[in-house]
MIDOSE-1310 file (N, C-alpha, C; in nm, 2 decimals, decimal comma, always signed):
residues 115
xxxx	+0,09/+1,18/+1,53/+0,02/+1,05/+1,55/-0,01/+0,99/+1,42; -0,08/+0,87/+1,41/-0,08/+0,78/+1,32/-0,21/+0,88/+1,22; -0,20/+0,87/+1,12/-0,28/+0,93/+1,02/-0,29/+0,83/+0,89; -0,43/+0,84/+0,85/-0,48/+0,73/+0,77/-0,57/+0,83/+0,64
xxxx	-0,54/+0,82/+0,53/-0,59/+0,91/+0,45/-0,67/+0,83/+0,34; -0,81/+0,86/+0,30/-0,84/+0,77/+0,21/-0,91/+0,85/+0,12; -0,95/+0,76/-0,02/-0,97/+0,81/-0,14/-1,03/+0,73/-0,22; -1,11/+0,71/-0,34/-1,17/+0,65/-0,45/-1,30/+0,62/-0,41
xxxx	-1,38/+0,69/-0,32/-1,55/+0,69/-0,34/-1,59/+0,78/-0,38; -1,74/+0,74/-0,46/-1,84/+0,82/-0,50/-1,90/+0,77/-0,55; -1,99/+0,80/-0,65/-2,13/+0,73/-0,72/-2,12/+0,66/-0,82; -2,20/+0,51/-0,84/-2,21/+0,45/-0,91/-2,34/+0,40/-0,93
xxxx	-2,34/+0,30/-1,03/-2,48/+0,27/-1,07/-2,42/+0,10/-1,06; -2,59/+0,05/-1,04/-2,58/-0,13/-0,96/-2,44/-0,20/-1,07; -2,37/-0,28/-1,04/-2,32/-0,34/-1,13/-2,16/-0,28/-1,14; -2,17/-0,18/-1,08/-2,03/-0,06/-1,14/-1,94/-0,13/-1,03
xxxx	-1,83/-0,04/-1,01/-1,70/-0,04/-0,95/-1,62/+0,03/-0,91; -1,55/+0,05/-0,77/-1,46/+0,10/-0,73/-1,39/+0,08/-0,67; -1,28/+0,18/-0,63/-1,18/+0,12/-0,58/-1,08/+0,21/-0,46; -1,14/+0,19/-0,31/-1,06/+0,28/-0,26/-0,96/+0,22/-0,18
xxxx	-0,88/+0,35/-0,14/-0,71/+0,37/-0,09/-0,72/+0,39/+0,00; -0,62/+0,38/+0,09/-0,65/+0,43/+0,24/-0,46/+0,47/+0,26; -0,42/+0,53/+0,29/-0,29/+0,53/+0,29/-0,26/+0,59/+0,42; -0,12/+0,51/+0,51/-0,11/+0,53/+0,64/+0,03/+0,58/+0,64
xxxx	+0,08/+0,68/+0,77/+0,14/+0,77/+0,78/+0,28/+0,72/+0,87; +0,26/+0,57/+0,88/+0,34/+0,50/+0,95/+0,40/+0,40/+0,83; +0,46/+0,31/+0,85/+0,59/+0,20/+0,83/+0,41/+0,07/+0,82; +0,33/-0,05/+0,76/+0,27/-0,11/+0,78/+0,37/-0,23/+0,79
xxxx	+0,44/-0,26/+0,76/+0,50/-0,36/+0,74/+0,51/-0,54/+0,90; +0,47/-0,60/+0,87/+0,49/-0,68/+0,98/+0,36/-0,71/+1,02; +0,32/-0,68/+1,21/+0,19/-0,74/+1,23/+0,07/-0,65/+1,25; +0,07/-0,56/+1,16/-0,02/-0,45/+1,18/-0,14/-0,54/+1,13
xxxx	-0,27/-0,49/+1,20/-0,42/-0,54/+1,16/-0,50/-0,43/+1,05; -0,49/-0,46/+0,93/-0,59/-0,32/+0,87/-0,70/-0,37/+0,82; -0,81/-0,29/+0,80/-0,96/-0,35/+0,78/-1,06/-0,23/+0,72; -1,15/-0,24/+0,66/-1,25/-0,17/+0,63/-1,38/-0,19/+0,68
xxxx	-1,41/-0,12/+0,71/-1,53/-0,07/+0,81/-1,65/+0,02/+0,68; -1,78/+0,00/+0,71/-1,86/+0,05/+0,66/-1,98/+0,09/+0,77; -2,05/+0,21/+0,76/-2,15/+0,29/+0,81/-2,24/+0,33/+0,72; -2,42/+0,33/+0,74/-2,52/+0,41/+0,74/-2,59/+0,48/+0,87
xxxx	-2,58/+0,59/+0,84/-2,66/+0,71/+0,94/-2,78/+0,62/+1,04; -2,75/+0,64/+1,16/-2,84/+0,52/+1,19/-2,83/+0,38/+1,24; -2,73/+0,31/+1,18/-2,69/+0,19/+1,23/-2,57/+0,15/+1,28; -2,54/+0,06/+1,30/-2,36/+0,02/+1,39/-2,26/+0,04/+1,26
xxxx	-2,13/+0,05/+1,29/-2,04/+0,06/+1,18/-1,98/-0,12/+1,17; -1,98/-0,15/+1,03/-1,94/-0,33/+1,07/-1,86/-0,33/+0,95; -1,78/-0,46/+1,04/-1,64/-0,50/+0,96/-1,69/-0,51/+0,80; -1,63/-0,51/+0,73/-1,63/-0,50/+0,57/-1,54/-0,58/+0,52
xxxx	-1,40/-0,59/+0,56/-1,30/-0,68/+0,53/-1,17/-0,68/+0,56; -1,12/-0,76/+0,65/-0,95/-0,71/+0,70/-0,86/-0,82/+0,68; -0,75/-0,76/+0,67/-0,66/-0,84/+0,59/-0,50/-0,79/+0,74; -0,45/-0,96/+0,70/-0,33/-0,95/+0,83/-0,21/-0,94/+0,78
xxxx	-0,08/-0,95/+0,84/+0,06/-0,92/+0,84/+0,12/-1,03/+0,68; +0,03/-1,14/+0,72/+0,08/-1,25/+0,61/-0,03/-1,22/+0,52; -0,10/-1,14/+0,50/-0,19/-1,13/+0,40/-0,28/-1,17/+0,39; -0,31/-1,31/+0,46/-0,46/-1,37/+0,49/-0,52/-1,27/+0,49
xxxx	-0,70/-1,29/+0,48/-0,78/-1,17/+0,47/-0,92/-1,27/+0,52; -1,01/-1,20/+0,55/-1,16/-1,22/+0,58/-1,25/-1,11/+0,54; -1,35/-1,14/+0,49/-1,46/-1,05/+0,44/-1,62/-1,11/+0,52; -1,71/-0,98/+0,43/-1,79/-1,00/+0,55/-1,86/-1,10/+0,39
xxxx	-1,99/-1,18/+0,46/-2,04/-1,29/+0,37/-2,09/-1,21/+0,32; -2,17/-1,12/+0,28/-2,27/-1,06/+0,20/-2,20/-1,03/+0,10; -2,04/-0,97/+0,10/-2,00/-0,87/-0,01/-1,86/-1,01/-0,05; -1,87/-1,14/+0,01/-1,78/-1,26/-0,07/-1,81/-1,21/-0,25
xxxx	-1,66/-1,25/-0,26/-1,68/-1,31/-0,42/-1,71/-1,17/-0,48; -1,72/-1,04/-0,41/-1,73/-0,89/-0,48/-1,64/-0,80/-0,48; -1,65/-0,84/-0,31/-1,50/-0,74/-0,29/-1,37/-0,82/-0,26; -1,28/-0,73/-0,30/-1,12/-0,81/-0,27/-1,02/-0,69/-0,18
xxxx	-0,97/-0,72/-0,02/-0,90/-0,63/+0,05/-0,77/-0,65/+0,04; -0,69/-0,53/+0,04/-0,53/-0,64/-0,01/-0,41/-0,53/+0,06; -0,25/-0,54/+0,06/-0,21/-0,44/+0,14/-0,09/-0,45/+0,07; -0,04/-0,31/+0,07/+0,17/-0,28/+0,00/+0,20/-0,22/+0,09
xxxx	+0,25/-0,32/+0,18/+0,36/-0,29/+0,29/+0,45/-0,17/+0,28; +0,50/-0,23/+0,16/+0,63/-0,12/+0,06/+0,62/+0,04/+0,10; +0,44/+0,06/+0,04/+0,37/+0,17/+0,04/+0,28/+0,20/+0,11; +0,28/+0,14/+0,24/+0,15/+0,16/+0,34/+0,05/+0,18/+0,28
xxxx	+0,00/+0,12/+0,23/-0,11/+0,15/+0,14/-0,23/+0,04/+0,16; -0,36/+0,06/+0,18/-0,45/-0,06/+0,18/-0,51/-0,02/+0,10; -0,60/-0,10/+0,02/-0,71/-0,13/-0,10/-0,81/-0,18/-0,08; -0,92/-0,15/-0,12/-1,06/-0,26/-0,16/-1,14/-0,22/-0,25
xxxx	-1,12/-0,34/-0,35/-1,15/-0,34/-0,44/-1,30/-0,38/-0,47; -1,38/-0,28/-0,55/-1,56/-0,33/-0,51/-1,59/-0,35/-0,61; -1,67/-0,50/-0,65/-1,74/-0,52/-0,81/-1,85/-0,58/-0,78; -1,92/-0,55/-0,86/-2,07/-0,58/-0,87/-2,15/-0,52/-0,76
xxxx	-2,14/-0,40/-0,75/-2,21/-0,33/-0,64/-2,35/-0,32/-0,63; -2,41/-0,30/-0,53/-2,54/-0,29/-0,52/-2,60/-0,17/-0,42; -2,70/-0,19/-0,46/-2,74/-0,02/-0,32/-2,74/-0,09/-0,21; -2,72/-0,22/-0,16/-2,72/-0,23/-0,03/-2,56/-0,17/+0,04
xxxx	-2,50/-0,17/-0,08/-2,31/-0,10/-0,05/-2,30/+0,00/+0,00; -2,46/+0,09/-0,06/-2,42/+0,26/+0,00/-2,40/+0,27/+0,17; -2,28/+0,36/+0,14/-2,23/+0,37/+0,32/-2,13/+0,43/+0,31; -2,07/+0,53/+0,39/-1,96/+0,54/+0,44/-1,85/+0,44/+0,46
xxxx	-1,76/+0,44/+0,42/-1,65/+0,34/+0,44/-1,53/+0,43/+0,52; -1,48/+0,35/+0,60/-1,38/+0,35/+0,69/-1,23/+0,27/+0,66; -1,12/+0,32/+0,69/-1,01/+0,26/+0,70/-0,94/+0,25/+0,83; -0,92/+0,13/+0,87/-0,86/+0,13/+1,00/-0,74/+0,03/+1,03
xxxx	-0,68/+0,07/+1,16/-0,55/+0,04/+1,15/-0,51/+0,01/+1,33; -0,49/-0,13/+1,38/-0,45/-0,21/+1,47/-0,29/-0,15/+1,46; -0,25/-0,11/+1,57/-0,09/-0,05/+1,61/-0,04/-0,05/+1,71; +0,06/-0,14/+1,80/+0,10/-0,10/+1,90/-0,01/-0,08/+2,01
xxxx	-0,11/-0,18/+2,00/-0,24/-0,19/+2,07/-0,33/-0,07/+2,11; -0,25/+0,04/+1,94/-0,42/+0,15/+1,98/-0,47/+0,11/+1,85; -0,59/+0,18/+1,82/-0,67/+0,18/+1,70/-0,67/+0,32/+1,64; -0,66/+0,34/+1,48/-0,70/+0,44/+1,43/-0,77/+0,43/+1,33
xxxx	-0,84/+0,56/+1,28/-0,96/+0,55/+1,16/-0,90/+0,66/+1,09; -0,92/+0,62/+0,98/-0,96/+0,78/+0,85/-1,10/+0,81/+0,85; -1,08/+0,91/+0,74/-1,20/+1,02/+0,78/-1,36/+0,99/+0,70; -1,31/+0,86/+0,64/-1,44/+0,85/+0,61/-1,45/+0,87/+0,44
xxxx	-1,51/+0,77/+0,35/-1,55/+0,80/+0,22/-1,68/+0,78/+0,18; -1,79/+0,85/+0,12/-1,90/+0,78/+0,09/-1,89/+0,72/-0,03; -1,95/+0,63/+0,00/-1,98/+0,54/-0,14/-2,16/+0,50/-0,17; -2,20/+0,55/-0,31/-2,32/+0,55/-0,32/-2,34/+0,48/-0,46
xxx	-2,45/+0,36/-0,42/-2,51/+0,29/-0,59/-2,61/+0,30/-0,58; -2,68/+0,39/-0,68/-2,80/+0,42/-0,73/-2,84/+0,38/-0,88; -2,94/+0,40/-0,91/-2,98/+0,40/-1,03/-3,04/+0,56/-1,05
């Protein structure tokens, strides 16, 4: 089945940056939907930022103008790029993937900004 692998969280301090990967086990190419998803223990999991087949993209308002979502077809690969972080970022981040009208997730990264 479809497998979604992700990478580049961990701890930063307010201001810092990162940058995670999510890499899919299938062909992305064409009209697949991918998106990033974020979670804290406790509350609903909410869209973060998804980007479509032509590369349009949408973000959520809070993290505009911080973060950038982006996709290599080539390399099945999706990106989001995080700057200027803040502790309200800390969360679990998700990568997900619209396919042939199922849905899949990877396993999850934390991402934490402390001081």
């Amino acid at each position: 089945q479809v497998q979604l692998v992700e990478s580049g969280g961990g701890s930063v301090q307010p201001g810092g940056s990162l940058r995670l990967s999510c890499a899919a086990s299938i062909n992305i190419f064409s009209f697949n939907i991918m998106a990033w998803y974020r979670q804290v223990p406790g509350k609903q999991r909410d869209l973060v930022a998804r980007v479509f087949s032509d590369n349009s993209a949408e973000v959520l308002e809070s993290v505009a103008g911080r973060f950038t979502i982006s996709r290599d077809n080539a390399k099945n690969m999706l990106y989001l790029q995080m700057d200027s972080l803040k502790p309200e970022d800390t969360a679990v981040y998700y990568c997900f993937l619209r396919w042939m009208g199922s849905t899949y997730w990877g396993q999850g990264t934390q991402v934490t900004v402390s001081s």
